[in-house]
N, C-alpha and C positions, 0 to 999 in steps of 0.2 A: 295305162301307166306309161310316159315315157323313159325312154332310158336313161340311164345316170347321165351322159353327156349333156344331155337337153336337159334335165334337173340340173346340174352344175352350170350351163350356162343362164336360165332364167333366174337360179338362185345368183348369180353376181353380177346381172343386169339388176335386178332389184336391190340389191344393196347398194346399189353405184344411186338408184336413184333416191335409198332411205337416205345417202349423205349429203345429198342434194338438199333437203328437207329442213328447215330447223327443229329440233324435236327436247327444248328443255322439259326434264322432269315438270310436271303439270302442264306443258303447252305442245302437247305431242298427237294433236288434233290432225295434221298435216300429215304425217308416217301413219296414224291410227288408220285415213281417210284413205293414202296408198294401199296397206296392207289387205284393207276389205275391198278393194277394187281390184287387186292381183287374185284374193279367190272366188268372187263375183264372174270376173272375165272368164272363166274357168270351171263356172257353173257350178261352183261351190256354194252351197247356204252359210253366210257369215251372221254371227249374233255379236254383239256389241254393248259396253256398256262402260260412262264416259270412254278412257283412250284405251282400254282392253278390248280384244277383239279375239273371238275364239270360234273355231270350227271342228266338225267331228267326221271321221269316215264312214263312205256312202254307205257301209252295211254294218253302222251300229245297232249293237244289240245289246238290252237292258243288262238281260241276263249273263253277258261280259264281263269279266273286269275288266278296268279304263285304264292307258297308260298315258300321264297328262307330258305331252310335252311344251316345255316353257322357255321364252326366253325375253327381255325387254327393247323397246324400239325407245328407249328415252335417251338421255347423255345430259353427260355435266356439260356445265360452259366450257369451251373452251381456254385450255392453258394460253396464258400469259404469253411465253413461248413461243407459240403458231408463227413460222416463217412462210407458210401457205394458207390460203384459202380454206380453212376447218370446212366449211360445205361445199366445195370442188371435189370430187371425185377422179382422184387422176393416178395414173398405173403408171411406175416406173421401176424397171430391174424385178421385175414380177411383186412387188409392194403392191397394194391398193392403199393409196393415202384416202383420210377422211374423218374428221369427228364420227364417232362412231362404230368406225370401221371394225376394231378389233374388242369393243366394249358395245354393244354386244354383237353388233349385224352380222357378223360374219358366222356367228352360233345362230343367231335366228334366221336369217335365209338358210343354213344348211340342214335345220330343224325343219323349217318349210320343206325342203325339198323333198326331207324324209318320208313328213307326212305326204307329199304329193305322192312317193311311190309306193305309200303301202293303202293310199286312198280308197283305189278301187277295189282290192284287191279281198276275196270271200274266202270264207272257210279260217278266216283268224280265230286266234282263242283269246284274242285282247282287240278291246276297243281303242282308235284312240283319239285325244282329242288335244287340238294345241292351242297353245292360247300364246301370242303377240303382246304383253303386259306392260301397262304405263306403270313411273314413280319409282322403279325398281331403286336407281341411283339415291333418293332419298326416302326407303325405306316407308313412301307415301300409303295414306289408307284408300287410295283410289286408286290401287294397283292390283296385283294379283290376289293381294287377301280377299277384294269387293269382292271377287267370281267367283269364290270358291263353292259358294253356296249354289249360285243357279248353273255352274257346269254339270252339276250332277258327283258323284261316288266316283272316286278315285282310285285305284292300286296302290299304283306310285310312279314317281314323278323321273324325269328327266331334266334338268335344268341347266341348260346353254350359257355357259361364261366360258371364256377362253382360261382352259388347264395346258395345254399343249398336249391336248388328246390322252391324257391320264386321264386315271378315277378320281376321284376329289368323293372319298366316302364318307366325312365326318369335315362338319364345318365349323368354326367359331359362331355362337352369340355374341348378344351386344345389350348391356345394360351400360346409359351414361346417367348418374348417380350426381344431383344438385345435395352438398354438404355446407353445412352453416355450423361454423363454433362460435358458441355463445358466452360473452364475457361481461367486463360492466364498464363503461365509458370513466374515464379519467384523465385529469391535467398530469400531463407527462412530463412538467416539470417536478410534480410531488408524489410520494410515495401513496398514489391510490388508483382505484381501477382495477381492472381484472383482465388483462390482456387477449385477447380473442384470439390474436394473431400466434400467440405460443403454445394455445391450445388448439390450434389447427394442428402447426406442427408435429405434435404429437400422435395425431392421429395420420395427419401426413406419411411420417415414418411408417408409423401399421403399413398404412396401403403402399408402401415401398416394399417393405419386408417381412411382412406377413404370406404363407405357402398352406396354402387348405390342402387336408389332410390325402383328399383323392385325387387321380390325375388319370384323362384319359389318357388309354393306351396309342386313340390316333390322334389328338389335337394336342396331349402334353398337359402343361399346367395352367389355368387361372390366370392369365395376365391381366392386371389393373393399372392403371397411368394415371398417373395426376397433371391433369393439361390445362387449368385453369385456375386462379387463383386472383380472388378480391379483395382489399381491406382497409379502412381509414379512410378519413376526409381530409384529413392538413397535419402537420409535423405534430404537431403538440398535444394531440388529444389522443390518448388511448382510447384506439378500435373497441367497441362493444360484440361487433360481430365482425368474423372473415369468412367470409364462402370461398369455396372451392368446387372444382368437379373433377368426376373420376369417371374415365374409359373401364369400362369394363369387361373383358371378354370372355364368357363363360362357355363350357366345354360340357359334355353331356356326361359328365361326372359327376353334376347337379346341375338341377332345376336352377332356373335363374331366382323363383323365390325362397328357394334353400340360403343362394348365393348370398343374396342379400338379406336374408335374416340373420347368415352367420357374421357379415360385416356391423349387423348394426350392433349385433351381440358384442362386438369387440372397441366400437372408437365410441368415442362419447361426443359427436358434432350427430346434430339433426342431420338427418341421410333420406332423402326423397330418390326415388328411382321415378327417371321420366315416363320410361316405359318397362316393362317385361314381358311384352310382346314377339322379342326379336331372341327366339330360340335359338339353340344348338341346334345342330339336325345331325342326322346319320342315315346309313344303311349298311347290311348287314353284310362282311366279305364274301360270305355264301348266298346271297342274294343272286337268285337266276343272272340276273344285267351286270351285275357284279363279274359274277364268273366268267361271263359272255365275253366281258375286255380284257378280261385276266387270260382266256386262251388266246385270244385275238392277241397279246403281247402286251399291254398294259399295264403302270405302273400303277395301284394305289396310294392313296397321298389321305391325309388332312389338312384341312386350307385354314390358312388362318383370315381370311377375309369372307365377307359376308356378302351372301345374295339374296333372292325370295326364295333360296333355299328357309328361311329363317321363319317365313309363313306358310309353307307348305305342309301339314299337319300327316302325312304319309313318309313313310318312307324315301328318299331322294338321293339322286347324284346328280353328281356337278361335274360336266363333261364339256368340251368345246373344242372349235379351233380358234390359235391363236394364243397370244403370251400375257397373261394377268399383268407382269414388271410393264407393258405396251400401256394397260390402262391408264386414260387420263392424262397421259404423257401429250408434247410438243409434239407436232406431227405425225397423231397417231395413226398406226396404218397394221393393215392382216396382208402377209405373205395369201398370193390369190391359191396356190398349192396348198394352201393349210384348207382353204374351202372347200376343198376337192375331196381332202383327204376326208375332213369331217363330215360328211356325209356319207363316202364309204364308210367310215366307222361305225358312225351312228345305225346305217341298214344292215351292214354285217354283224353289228351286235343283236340289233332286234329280231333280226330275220332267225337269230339262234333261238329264240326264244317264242316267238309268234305263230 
């Protein structure tokens, strides 16, 4: 095991070199290929499958419970924005600029690290095992969900996004909702037809102001957005049909197919959900890891953005260095101090518990 300082500096050598890298959601072949040759060098057995990549400590044992730590090597395009080189890695005023940097590298090398110092280490009472996951950013089936199966039983999870080293215990889902009102095509200069567009409307307003009746106590209320809307071919013919779509963001105060039975119960437009796959998650405040940050000085939260927390089928938190508002952003960049710090956190929480 070496010591935190040598963890902290190979963990942000490696990140300087993931931003080097291009790594868009599904072409993240390049950082996959890094990643397995940083625990290869190292005499780690890496297993692999498309751009996930996962490893376990040297003295696993079945009869454990696993503690999966997660984090993703993908990244959006770069913003518009970018007045730097997005794949330059370059340190100024103690910044680490870099696509990537703070969504999610700077969680996943401090996640690495961790695992690097609880690697060798005997006589745990938790297995564990970290997995490097493509697709995260678009929610891809060749991400984290593909492993879940041949990683093996899980406890529960860890999941590396930048909180600014808070808890993040309870997260939004995400159902986006294809809606069609159906009307009857007519010359709009004469009184006929059946307007589609006015019956969207209507249901429109529902998902404006419509409030289900339970709300979680960490994520709040049910937010739905209507961000989409289609309808008509030319001035003068009454639309037969207007689609629309609806954000959906569901809270573990119902199932996503509660959610959406109770919507369709209410508007009268054909209501397709693309997916309901992309759960709520939680974990519980009295949760050992929980409490672990809670003494360590830690603030618990609910996030209203979504990660593979969303496929993780265990209980999970959502922990990191680095600032969620940073994602995505024009020259995105993680304070190199925030890496430091997350890594201590991350082994001083575990180490309470392991």
């Amino acid at each position: 095991m070496k010591d935190k300082q040598h963890l902290f500096e190979d963990a942000l050598a490696l990140l300087k070199q993931l931003i080097g890298l291009s790594s868009l959601s599904k072409e993240e072949e390049f950082t996959a290929d890094l990643i397995d040759r940083f625990f290869r060098e190292r005499d780690i057995k890496t297993h692999r499958k498309g751009n996930n990549v996962w490893v376990y400590n040297a003295h696993y044992d079945i009869t454990k419970p696993t503690i999966l730590l997660n984090s993703h090597h993908d990244t959006v395009k770069p913003n518009t924005g970018y007045t730097r080189d997005p794949l330059a890695a370059t340190v100024e005023e103690g910044k680490l600029f870099g696509l990537g940097s703070n969504d999610a590298g700077g969680c996943l090398v401090s996640l690495i690290a961790t695992f690097l110092y609880f690697y060798q280490q005997t006589e745990l009472k938790y297995n564990f095992c970290l997995v490097a996951s493509a697709e995260e950013e678009i929610s891809g089936k060749n991400g984290v969900e593909s492993v879940l199966d041949a990683i093996g039983p899980i406890d529960f999870a860890i999941v590396g996004e930048p909180t600014l080293l808070d808890l993040a215990i309870a997260e939004k889902g995400l159902m986006v909702l294809d809606c069609t009102a159906l009307g009857t095509a007519g010359h709009a200069a004469r009184n006929e037809g059946d307007n589609a567009i006015y019956k969207a409307i209507k249901d429109i307003e529902w998902f404006q102001n419509y409030t289900f009746e339970r709300t979680s106590s960490t994520l709040g209320p049910i937010k739905m957005s209507v961000t989409v809307i289609q309808a008509g071919s030319q001035h003068n013919v009454v639309p037969a049909t207007c689609n629309f779509v609806v954000d959906v963001r569901t809270t573990d105060a119902y199932s996503n197919e509660e959610t959406l039975d109770i919507i369709k119960s209410h508007v009268k437009s054909e209501v397709t959900a693309r997916s309901t796959r992309l759960k709520s998650s939680s974990i519980s405040e009295t949760h050992p890891i929980v409490k672990a940050g809670i003494v360590l000085g830690r603030k618990v939260y609910g996030s209203p953005t979504m990660s593979d927390q969303a496929l993780i089928p265990v209980p999970s938190l959502k922990l990191g260095p680095g600032d969620s508002a940073r994602s995505h952003m024009a020259d995105e960049f993680i304070y190199i101090d925030e890496i430091r710090a997350g890594i201590d956190l991350y082994i001083a929480m575990l180490e309470k518990i392991v």
